[in-house]
C-alpha positions in Angstrom: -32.6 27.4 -25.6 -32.5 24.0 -25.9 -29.6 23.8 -28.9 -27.9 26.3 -26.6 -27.7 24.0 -23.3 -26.8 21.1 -25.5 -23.9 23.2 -27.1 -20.6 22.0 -25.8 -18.8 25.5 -25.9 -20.6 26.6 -22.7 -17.9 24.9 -20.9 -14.0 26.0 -21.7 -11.8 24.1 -22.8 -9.4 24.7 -20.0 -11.3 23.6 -17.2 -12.7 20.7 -19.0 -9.3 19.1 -20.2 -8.1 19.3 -16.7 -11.2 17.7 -15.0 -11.0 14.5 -17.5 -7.2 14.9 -16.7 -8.2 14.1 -13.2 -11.0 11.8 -13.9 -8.8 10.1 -15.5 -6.1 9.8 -12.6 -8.9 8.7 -10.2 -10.5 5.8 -12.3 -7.1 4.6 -13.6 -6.1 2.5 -10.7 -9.9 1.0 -11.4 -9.1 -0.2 -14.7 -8.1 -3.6 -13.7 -10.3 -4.5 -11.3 -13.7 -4.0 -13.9 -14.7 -5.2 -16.5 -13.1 -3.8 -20.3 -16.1 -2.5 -20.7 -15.9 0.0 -18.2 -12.3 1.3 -18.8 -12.6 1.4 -22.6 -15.7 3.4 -22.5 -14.6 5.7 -19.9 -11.7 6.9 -22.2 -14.0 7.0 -25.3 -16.0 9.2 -23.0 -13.0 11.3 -22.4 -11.8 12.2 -25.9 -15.2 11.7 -27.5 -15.6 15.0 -25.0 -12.8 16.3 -25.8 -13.6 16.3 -29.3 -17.2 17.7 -29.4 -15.7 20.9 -27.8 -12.8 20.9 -30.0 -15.2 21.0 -33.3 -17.9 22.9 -31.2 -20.3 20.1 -31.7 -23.7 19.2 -29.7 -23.4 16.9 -26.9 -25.2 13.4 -27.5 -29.2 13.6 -27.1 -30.8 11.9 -24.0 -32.2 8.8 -26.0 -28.7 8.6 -27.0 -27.5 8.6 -23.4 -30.6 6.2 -22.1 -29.8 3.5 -25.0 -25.5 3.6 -24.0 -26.7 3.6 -20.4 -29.5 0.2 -21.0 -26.8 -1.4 -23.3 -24.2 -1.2 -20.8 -25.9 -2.5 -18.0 -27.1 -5.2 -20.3 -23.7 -6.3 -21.3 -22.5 -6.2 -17.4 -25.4 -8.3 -16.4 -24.1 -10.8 -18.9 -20.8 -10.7 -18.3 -21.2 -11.4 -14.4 -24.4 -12.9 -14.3 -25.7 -9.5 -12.2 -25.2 -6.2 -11.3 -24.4 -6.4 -7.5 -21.0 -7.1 -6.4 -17.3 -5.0 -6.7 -16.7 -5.2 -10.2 -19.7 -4.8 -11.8 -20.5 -2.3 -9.6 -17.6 -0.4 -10.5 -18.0 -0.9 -13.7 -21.6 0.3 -13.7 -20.0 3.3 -11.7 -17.4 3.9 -15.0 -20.5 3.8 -17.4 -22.0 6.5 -15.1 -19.4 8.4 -15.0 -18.7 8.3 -18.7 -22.0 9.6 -19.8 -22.4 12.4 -17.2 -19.3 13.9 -18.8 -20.8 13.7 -22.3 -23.6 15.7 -20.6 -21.8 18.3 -18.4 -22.8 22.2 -20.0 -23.6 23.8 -16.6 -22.0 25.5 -13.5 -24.3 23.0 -11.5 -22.8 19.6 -13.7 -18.9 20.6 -13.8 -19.5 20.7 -9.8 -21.3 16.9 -10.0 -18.6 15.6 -12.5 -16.1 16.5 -10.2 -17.2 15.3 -7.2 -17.8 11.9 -8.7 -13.9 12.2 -9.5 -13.4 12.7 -6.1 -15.3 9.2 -5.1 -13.4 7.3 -7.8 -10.5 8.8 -6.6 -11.5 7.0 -2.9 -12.8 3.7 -4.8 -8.8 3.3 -5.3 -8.3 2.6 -1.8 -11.2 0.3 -1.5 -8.0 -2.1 -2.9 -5.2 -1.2 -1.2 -3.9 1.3 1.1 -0.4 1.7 1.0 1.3 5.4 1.3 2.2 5.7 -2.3 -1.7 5.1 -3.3 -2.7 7.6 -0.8 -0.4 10.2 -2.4 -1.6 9.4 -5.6 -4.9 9.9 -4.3 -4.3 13.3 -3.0 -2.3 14.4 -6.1 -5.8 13.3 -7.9 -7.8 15.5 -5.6 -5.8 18.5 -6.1 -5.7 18.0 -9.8 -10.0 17.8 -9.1 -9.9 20.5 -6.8 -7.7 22.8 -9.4 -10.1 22.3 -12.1 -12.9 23.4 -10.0 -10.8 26.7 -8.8 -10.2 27.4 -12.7 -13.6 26.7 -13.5 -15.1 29.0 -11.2 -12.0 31.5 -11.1 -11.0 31.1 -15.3 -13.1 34.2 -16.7 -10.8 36.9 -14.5 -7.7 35.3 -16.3 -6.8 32.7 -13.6 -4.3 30.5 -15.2 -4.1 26.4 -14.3 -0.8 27.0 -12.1 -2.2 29.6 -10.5 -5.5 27.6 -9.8 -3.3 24.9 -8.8 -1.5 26.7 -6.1 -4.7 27.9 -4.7 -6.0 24.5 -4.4 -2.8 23.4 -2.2 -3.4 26.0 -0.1 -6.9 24.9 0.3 -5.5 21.5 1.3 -3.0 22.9 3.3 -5.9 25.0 5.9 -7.7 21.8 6.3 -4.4 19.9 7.3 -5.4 21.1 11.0 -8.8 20.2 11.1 -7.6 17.0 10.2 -5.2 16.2 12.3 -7.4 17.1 15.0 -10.3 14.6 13.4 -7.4 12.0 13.1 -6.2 11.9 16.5 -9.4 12.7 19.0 -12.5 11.2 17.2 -13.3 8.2 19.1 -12.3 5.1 17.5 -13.3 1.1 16.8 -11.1 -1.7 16.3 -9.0 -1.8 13.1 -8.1 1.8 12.4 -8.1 3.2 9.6 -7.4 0.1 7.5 -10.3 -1.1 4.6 -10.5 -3.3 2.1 -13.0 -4.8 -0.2 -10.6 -6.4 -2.4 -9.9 -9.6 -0.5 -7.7 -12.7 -1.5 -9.8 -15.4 -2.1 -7.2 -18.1 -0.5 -3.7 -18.4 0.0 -2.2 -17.1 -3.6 0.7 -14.8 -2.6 2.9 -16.9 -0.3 3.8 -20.5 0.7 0.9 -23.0 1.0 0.0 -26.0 3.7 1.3 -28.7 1.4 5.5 -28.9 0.6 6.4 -30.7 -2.2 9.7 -30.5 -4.9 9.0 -27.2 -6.1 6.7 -25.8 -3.7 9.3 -23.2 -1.8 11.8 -22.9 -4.6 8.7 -21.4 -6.8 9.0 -18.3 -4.4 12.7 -18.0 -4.1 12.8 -15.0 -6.1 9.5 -13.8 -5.5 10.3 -10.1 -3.1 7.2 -9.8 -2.1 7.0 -8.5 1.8 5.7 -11.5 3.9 6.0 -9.8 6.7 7.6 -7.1 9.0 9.3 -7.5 12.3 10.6 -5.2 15.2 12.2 -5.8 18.1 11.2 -3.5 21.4 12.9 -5.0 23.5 16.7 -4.2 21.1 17.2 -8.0 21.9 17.7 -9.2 17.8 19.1 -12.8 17.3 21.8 -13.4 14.8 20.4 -14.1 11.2 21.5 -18.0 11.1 19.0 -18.2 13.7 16.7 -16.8 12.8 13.4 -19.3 11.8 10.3 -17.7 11.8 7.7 -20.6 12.4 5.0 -20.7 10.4 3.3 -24.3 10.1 3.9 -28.1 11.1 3.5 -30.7 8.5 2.8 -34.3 9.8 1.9 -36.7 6.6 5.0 -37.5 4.8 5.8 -39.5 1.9 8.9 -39.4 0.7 9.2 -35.7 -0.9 5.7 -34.3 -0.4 4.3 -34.0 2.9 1.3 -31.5 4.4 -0.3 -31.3 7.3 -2.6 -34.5 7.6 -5.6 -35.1 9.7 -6.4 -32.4 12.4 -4.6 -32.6 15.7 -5.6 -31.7 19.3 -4.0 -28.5 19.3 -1.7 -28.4 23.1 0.5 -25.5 23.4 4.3 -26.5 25.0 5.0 -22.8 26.1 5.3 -23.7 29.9 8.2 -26.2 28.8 10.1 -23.2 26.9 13.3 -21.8 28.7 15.8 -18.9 27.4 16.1 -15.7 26.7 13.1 -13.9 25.6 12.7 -12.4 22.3 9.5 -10.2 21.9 8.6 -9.3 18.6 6.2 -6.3 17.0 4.9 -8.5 13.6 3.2 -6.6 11.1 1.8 -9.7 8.6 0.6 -8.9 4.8 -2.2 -10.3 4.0 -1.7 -13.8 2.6 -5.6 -15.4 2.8 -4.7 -17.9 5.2 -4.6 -18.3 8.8 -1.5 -18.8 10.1 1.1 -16.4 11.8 5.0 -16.3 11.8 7.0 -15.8 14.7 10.6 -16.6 15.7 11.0 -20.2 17.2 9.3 -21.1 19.1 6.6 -18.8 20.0 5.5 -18.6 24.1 2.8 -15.9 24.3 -0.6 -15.7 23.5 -1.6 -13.3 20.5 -5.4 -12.2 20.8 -7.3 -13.2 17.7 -5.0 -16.8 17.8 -4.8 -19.8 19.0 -2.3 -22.6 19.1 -2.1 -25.4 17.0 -0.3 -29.0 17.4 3.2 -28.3 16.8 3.1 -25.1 18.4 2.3 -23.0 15.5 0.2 -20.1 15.8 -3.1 -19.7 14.1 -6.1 -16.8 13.5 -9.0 -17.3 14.6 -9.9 -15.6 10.9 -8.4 -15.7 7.6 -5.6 -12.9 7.2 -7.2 -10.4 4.2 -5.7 -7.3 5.4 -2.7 -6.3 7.3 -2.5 -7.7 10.9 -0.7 -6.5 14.0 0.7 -8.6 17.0 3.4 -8.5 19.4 4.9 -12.0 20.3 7.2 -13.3 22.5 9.9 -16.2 21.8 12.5 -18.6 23.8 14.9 -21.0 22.1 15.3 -23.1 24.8 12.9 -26.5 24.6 12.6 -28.1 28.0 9.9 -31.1 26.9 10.2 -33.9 28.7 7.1 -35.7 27.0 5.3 -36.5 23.6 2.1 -36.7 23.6 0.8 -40.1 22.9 -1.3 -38.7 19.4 1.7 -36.7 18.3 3.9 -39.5 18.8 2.0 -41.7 16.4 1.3 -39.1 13.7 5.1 -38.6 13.7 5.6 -41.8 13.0 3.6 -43.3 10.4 5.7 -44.5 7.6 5.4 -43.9 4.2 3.5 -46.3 2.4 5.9 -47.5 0.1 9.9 -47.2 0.7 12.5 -48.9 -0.8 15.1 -51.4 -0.2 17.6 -49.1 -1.0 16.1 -46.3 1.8 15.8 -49.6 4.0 19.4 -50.6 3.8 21.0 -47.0 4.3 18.7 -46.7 7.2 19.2 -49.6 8.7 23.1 -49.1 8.1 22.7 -45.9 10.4 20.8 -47.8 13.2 23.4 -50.4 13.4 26.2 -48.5 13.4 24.3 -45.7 16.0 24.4 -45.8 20.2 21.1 -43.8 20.2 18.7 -41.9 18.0 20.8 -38.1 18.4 23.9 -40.4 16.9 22.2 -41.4 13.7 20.6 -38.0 13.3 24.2 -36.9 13.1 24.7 -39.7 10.5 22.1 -39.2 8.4 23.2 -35.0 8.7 27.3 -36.4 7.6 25.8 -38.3 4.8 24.0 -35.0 3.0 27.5 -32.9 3.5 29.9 -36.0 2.5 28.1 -37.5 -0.2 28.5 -34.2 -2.3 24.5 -32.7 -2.5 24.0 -29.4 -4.0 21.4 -26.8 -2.8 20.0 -25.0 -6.2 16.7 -23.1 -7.4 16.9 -25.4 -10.2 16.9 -29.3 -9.7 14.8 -29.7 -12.0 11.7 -32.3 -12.1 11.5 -35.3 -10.3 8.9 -38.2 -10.8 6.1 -38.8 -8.7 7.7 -42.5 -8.2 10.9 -43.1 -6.4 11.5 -39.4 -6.2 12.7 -40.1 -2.7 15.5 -42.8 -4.3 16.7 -40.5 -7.3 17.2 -37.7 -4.9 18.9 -39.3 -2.5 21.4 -42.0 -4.9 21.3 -40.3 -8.2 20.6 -36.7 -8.6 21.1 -35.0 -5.5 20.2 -31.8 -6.1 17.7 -29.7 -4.5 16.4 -26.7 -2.5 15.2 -27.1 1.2 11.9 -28.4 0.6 13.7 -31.7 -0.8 16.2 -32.0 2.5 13.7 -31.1 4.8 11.1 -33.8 3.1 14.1 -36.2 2.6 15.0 -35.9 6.1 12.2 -36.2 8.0 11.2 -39.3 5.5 14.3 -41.1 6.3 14.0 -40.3 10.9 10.4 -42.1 10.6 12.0 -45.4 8.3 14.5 -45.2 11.5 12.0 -45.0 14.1 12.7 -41.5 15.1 9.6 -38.9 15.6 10.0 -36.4 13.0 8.1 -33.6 11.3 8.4 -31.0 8.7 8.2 -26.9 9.6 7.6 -24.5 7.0 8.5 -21.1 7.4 10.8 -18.1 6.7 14.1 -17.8 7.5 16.5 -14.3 7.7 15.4 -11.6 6.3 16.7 -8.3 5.2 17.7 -5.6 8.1 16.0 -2.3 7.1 18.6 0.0 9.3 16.7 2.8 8.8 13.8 1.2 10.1 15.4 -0.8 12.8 13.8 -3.8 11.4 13.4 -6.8 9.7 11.7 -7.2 6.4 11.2 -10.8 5.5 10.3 -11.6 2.2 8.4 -14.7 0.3 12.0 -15.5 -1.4 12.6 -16.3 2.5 10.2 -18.8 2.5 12.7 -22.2 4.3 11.5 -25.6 5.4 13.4 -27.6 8.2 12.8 -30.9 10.3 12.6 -31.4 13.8 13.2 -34.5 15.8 12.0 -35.9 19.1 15.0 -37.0 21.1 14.5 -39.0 24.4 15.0 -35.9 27.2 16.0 -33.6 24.6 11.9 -32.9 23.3 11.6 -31.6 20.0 15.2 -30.7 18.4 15.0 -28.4 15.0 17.6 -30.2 12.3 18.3 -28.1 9.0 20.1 -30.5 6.0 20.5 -26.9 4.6 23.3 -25.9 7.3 25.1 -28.6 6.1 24.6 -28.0 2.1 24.7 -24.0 2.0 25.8 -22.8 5.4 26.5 -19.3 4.4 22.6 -19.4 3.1 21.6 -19.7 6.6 24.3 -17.3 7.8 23.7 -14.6 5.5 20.8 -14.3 4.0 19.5 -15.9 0.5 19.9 -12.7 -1.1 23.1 -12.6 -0.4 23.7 -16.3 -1.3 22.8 -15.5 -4.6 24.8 -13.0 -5.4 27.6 -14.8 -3.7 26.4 -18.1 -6.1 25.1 -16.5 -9.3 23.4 -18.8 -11.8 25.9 -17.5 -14.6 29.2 -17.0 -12.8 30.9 -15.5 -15.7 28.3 -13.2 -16.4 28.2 -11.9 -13.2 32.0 -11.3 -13.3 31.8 -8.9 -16.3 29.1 -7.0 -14.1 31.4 -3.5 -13.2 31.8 -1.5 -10.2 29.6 1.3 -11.4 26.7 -1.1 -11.6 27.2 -2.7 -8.3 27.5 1.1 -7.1 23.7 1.7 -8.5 22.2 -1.1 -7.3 23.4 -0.4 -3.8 22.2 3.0 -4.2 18.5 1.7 -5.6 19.0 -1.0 -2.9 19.1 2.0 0.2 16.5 3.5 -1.9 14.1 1.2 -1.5 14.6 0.4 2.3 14.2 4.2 3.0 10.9 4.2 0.7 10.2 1.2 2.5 10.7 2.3 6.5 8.7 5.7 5.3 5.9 3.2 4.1 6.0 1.2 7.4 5.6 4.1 9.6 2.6 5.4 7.6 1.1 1.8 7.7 2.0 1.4 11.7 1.1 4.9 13.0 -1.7 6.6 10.4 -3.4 2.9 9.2 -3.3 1.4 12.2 -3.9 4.2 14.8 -6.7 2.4 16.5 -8.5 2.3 19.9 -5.5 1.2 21.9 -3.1 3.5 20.0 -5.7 6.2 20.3 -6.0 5.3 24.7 -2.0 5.8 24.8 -2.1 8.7 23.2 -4.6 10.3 25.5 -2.6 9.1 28.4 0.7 10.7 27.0 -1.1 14.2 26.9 -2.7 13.5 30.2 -6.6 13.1 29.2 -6.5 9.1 29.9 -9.2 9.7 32.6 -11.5 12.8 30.6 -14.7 11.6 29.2 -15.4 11.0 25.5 -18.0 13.8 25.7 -15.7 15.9 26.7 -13.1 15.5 24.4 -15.3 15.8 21.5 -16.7 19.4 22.7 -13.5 20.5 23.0 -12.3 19.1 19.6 -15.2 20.9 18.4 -14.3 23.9 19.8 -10.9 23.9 19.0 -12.3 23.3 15.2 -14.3 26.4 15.3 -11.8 28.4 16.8 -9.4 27.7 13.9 -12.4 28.6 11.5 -12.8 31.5 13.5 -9.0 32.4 13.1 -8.9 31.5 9.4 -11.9 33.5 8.8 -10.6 36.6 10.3 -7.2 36.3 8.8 -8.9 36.2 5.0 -11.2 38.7 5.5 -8.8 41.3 7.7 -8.8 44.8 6.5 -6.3 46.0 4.0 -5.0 42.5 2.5 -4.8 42.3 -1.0 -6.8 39.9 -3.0 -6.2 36.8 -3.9 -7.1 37.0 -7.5 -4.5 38.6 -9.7 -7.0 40.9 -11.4 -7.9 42.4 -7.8 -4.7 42.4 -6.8 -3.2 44.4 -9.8 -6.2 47.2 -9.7 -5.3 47.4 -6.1 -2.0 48.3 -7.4 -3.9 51.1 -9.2 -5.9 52.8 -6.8 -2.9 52.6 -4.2 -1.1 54.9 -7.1 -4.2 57.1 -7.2 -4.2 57.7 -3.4 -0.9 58.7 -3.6 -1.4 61.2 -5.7 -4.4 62.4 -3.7 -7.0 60.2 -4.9 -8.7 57.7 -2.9 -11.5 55.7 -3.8 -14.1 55.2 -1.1 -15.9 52.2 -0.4 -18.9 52.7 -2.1 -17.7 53.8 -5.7 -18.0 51.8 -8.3 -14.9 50.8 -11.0 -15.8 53.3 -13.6 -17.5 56.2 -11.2 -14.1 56.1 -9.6 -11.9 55.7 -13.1 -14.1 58.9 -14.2 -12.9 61.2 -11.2 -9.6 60.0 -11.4 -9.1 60.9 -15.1 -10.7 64.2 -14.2 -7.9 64.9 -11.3 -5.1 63.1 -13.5 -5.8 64.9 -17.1 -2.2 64.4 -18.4 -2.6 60.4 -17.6 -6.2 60.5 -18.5 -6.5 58.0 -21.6 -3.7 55.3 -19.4 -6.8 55.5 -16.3 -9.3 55.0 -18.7 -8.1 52.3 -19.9 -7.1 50.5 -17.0 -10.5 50.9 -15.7 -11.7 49.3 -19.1 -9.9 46.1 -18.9 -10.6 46.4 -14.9 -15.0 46.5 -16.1 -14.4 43.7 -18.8 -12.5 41.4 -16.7 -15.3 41.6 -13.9 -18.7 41.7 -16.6 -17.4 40.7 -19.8 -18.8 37.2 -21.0 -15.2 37.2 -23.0 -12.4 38.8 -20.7 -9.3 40.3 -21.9 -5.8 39.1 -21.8 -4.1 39.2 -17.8 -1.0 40.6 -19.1 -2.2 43.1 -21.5 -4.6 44.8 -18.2 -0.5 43.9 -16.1 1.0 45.9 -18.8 -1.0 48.5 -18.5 -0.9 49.1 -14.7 2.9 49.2 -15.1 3.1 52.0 -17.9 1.0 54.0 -15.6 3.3 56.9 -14.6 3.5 58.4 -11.4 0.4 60.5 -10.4 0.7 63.5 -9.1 -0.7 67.1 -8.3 -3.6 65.9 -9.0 -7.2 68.1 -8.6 -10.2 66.1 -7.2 -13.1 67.3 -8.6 
């Protein structure tokens, strides 16, 4: 007894190549989060399986099992210092995993093994949860759910497509009970959004600190920063459109960041214009600041206001975050607060003569401080500067001088740093912003997705009854990069003009197809993300009210959720089970097939009768087709008590060279 349980050949090979099929799916999006421990034994597991049933060998002992299990544990312990924690404990989970398959020879373990695939296949989304990871998840569960159906279904001839399609349909019946779940269960804050996988700091987007280099690096970088709507249909033009992110006040020269903390003192009663209200849906980017249009004037819950009127979260942003906002353009400050002004105008520590003469040049020549901001803005367009990804390096010592009288090349980070370096040698309140600017219009979507190749840093100015004035050096170096979009400055300024000549029609014609693609993959993503992840208590509340249940107890939507549930059950239950449909097997349904032929020609089997009591009186009444109902009834008793079945079509074949019965004799 014992050889026999540890004899692999009690489970098919079928069945057990599509479970490790689906294991495999499930664990595969694990693989980089654990150790290479865990992944490379998990597929050992899986063809070392694979194997023993393929030579009909015995499964491993259980000291074998114990000492894998104790060794790999050992080596996790060492290789993380414990056991506790995300990635060992997945990895633990892996090793787990791994050696129940070696040891799965029962009804009872297939069942186990598969359910564990089904909690890998949920582990996935411990790390992410966007639409095309739960899709891949589902397709995992139904290749899981499949195998299971063939398992249980395989020794009446049930093929894997066949298992397959019962498995949707499985999935399919619980779509209702669902949605019902989804949409009336009471909910908490956050929805249905999770994630243990968190960003440690700020490694996907711009940081707190601009220097040459430090914006350019994500220039070509598509990752979504964030997503913005517009409710309200009220969408400014793109060269307009800054998305405020963070005020830097400690410059020197061409690296400045955001100094010594400031009394934070919100200007929004001072804002005039139109209003621009924004729906922001912010990626994760382990920081805490948010984006909005300039300048923001409404309060955000979970934020406050910072000096510089830039918005920040109370709590680092590890998962996605949702917030409506509202903007005006219009600055009406009449005043500087006294610890702003001097933070905006500390001077580097060392400039040159050469930045001191230019300067002073400007002064003299200026009525007020708006005039030589316009001078210092004439002197980047006349004296021939050129915006480009690639300035190359500059040194840590007189970079300010060599970008300004030798080189002068750069990307915004050097105007904006330059800039606001050269208003504080004049006398002039400056400071840097760092931000996004443009975007890309999703028409699909109605929306803008802005991207970390958006990433843009500007300067504003304080001008005597003018308050805080924003001044971009890029407007007057690219101007169509502000008008239309970086994207669409590179392509309009490729790196290899001559290369990108050669480049024909046709592939232009693809890569405005893949481009519509991916903004209609895109818009189907952000939906799922804004209406399924982040269907929360306040989503859930205006749902209610829009069906008119905004003022029914909690209580009493759950009993009736719960009756409506068991109604459906109810409904389901009678619909499978009413009288006269046809099984769902193919072996049923096809000996059906026969006894309808029987009871056509007078025969009818009754309720009671068993297969072969009934394939004896039917031979009796049908002599001339005697041997064909024999052996129908045959491959009818093997497929249902056979520990080896026949083939399915050789029992099909036989049903349909059964001829018509007739004038038959019950006896």
């Amino acid at each position: 007894m014992n050889a026999l349980r540890r004899h692999a050949s009690l489970i098919a090979n079928g069945p057990l190549i599509a479970v490790i099929v689906g294991l495999t799916m499930a664990a595969a999006p694990l693989f980089s989060k654990v150790a290479a421990l865990g992944a490379g034994l998990f597929l050992i597991a899986c063809a070392a399986r694979m194997f023993i049933n393929w030579r009909l060998a015995r499964l491993p002992s259980t000291e074998v099992k114990v000492l894998l299990f104790g060794a790999g544990v050992g080596v996790v312990a060492l290789r993380y210092g414990s056991v506790l924690g995300i990635e060992p404990g997945l990895t633990v989970l892996l090793l787990l995993v791994s050696l129940k398959l070696l040891e799965t020879n029962s009804v009872r373990d297939f069942q186990v093994i598969t359910l564990l695939g089904y909690f890998l296949a949920l582990c996935d989304l411990f790390f992410s949860q966007d639409l095309i990871l739960w899709l891949y998840v589902a397709t995992a569960f139904m290749i899981l759910t499949a195998a299971l159906v063939r398992f249980h279904c395989g020794w009446h001839g049930m093929g894997y497509g066949r298992a397959s399609w019962l498995a949707a349909r499985m999935f399919l019946q619980g779509l209702p009970l669902m949605g019902i779940l989804f949409l009336f269960f009471p909910r908490t804050d956050g929805g249905l959004r999770f994630q243990f996988g968190q960003p440690l700091s700020n490694t996907n987007g711009m940081s707190d600190q601009l220097s040459p280099g430090s914006i350019s690096t994500l220039a070509l970088n598509d990752e979504v920063a964030f997503r913005a709507e517009f409710p309200d249909g009220h969408m400014p033009p793109m060269a307009t459109m800054y998305w405020r992110g963070l005020v830097l006040w400690d410059g020197d020269n061409l690296t400045w960041n955001v100094g010594p903390p400031l009394p934070g003192e919100s200007r929004k009663g001072e804002l005039r214009g139109p209003s621009i209200r924004q729906r922001i849906s912010l990626q994760p980017h382990g920081d805490r600041w948010l984006f909005a249009l300039d300048r923001p004037a409404s309060d955000v819950n979970g934020a406050n206001y910072i000096a510089g009127d830039c918005l920040q979260s109370i709590h680092s942003i590890r998962s996605t975050f949702l917030y409506e906002i509202i903007s005006r353009p219009e600055n009406r400050e009449a005043s500087i607060p006294q610890f702003q002004r001097i933070a905006s105008l500390q001077k580097p520590p060392s400039i040159s003569p050469a930045v001191q003469r230019l300067v002073k040049a400007w002064r003299a020549s200026a009525a007020d401080d708006r005039e030589l901001v316009q001078m210092a803005m004439k002197y980047f367009r006349d004296e021939r500067f050129v915006y480009t990804l690639d300035p190359g390096t500059y040194p840590r010592q007189g970079a300010l001088d060599e970008f300004l009288f030798s080189r002068r090349k750069g990307f915004c980070e050097h105007y904006a740093a330059a800039f606001g370096t050269l208003m504080r040698v004049a006398g002039i309140p400056s400071r840097v912003v760092i931000g996004y600017h443009g975007g890309e219009f999703n028409q699909m979507g109605r929306y803008m997705i802005v991207r970390q190749s958006d990433a843009h840093a500007w300067c504003e100015v304080w001008i005597k009854d003018r308050g805080w004035l924003r001044v971009d050096p890029t407007d007057m170096i690219a101007p169509d990069r502000l008008g239309s979009g970086f994207d669409s400055y590179l392509e309009a300024h490729p790196a290899d003009p001559a290369a990108a000549s050669r480049v024909s029609t046709t592939v232009l014609g693809w890569r405005e197809v893949m481009r519509e693609a991916r903004l209609a993959w895109d818009s189907i993503n952000y939906e799922w993300d804004l209406w399924v992840l982040n269907f929360d208590q306040d989503n859930q509340r205006n749902f209610l009210s829009m069906i008119g249940l905004r003022d029914v107890k909690w209580t009493e939507i759950l009993i009736g959720a719960a009756l409506t549930i068991l109604l459906a059950l109810a409904l389901l239950g009678l619909l499978l089970r009413r009288p006269g449909r046809a099984p769902s097997d193919p072996v049923g349904r096809w000996y059906a097939r026969f006894c309808q032929a029987a009871e056509a020609g007078g025969v009818r089997r009754e309720s009671w009768e068993g297969p072969k009591d009934f394939g004896d009186r039917a031979a009796a009444s049908f002599p001339a087709q005697a041997a064909e109902i024999r052996e129908i009834t045959s491959f009818y008793v093997q497929f249902r008590y056979a520990a080896k079945p026949p083939l399915l079509g050789d029992f099909v074949k036989a049903v349909r060279a059964l001829p018509k019965l007739k004038n038959g004799k019950e006896s």
